[in-house]
C-alpha atoms as one frame of an Amber mdcrd trajectory, in Angstrom:
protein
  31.324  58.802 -64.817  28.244  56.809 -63.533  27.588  54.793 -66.540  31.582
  53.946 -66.751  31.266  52.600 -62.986  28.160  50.932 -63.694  29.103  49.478
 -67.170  32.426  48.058 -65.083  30.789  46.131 -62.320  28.306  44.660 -65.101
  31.414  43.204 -66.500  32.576  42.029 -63.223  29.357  40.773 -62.319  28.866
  38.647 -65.567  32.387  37.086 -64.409  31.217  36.065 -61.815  27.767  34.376
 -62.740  30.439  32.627 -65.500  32.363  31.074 -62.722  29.371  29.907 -60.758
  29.342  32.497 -58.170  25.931  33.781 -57.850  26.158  35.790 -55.062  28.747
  37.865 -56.022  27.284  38.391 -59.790  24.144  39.057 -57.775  25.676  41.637
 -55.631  28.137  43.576 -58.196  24.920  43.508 -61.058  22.851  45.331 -58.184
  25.781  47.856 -57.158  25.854  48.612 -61.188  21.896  49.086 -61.048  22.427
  52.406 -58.482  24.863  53.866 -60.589  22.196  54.711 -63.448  18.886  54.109
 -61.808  16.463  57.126 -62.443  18.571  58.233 -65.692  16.709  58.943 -68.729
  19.474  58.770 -71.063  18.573  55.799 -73.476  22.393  54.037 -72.738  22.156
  54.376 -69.186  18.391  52.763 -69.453  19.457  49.860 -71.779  22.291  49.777
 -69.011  19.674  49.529 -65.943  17.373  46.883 -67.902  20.618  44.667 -68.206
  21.615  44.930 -64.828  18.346  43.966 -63.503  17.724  41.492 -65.727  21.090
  39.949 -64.766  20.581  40.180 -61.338  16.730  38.276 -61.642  18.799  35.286
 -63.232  21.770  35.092 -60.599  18.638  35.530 -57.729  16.818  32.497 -59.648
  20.224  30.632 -59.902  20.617  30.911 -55.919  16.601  29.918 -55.202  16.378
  33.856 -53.646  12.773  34.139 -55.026  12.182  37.013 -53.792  15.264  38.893
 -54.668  14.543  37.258 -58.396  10.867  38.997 -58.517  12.004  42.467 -57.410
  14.887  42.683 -59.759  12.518  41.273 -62.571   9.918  43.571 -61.668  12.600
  46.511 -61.883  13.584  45.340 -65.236   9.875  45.823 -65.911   9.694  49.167
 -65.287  12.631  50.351 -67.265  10.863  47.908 -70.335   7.537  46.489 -70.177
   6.876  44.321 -72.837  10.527  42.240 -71.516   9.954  38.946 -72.550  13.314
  38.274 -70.379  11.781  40.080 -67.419   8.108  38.861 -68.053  10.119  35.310
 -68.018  11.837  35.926 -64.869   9.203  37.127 -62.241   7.012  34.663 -63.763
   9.415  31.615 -62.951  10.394  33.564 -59.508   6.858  33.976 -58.617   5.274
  30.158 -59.847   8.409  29.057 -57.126   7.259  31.480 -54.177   3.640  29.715
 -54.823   1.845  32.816 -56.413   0.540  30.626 -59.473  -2.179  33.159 -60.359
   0.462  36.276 -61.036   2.838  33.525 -62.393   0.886  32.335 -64.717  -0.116
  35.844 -65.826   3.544  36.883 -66.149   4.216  33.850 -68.365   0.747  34.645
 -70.570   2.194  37.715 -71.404   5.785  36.480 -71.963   3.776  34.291 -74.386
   2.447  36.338 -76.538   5.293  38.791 -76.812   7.218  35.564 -77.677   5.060
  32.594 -79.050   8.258  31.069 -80.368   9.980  31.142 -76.701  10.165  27.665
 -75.805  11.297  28.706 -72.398   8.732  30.915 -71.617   5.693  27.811 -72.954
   7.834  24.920 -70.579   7.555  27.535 -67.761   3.626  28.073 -68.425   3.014
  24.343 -68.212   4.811  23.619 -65.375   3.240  26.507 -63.635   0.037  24.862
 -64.336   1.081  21.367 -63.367   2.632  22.862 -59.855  -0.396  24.426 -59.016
  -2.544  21.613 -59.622   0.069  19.582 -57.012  -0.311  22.307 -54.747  -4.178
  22.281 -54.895  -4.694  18.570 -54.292  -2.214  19.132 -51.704  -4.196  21.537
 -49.817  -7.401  18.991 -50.064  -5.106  16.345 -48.710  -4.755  18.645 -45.635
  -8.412  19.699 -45.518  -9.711  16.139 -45.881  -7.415  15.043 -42.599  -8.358
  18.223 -40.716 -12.332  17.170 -41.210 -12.259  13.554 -40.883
């Protein structure tokens, strides 16, 4: 059935992210999303939540920011309090410059998972890229006015 199909191209999909190929692993964990999206049998959730949370980390691995915050943020639906997910649009969103819901993704990653090393090196160097990015932007402003 659907959750055979789906369970099948996880498997090929987590080949593929083992021999580098990010696209693919990308590609084959979002064709085994579809298969049990909208279920509400628990397997076929747990199913969906791996598959999204899979594809978030082969869309981080190939800089596709975007891609990385909308599978995270699917993830997200099927389980809220993801630390995994919480982890993954956080670090998706601090590199596509939204520091503000980065750093909120990361707060709550936090405190689901104090012990998360990850998740408190992520936090910090939200912080410290959005400082750069600030003093960047007066850098500009101060040559635009002078």
């Amino acid at each position: 059935g659907k959750q055979a199909t789906a369970a099948e191209l996880k498997e090929k999909g987590t080949a593929a992210l083992k021999a580098g190929s990010n696209d693919e692993a990308y590609e084959l964990y979002v064709d085994a999303a579809s298969y049990v999206e909208g279920e509400s049998a628990e397997p076929a959730r747990a199913l969906l939540l791996s598959c999204q949370l899979n594809a978030a980390a082969a869309a981080l691995k190939l800089k596709e920011w975007a891609l990385a915050e909308a599978a995270a943020g699917k993830a997200l639906a099927v389980e809220p309090a993801s630390v995994k997910a919480l982890y993954r649009r956080g670090t998706a969103r601090m590199h596509g410059g939204d520091f503000a819901a980065a750093k909120a993704d990361l707060r709550a990653a936090a405190t689901a998972d104090p012990k998360d090393r990850a998740v408190r090196d992520a936090f910090a160097e939200c912080g410290r890229r959005e400082a750069e990015a600030k003093k960047a932007e007066k850098a500009v402003a101060a040559r635009m006015f002078s």
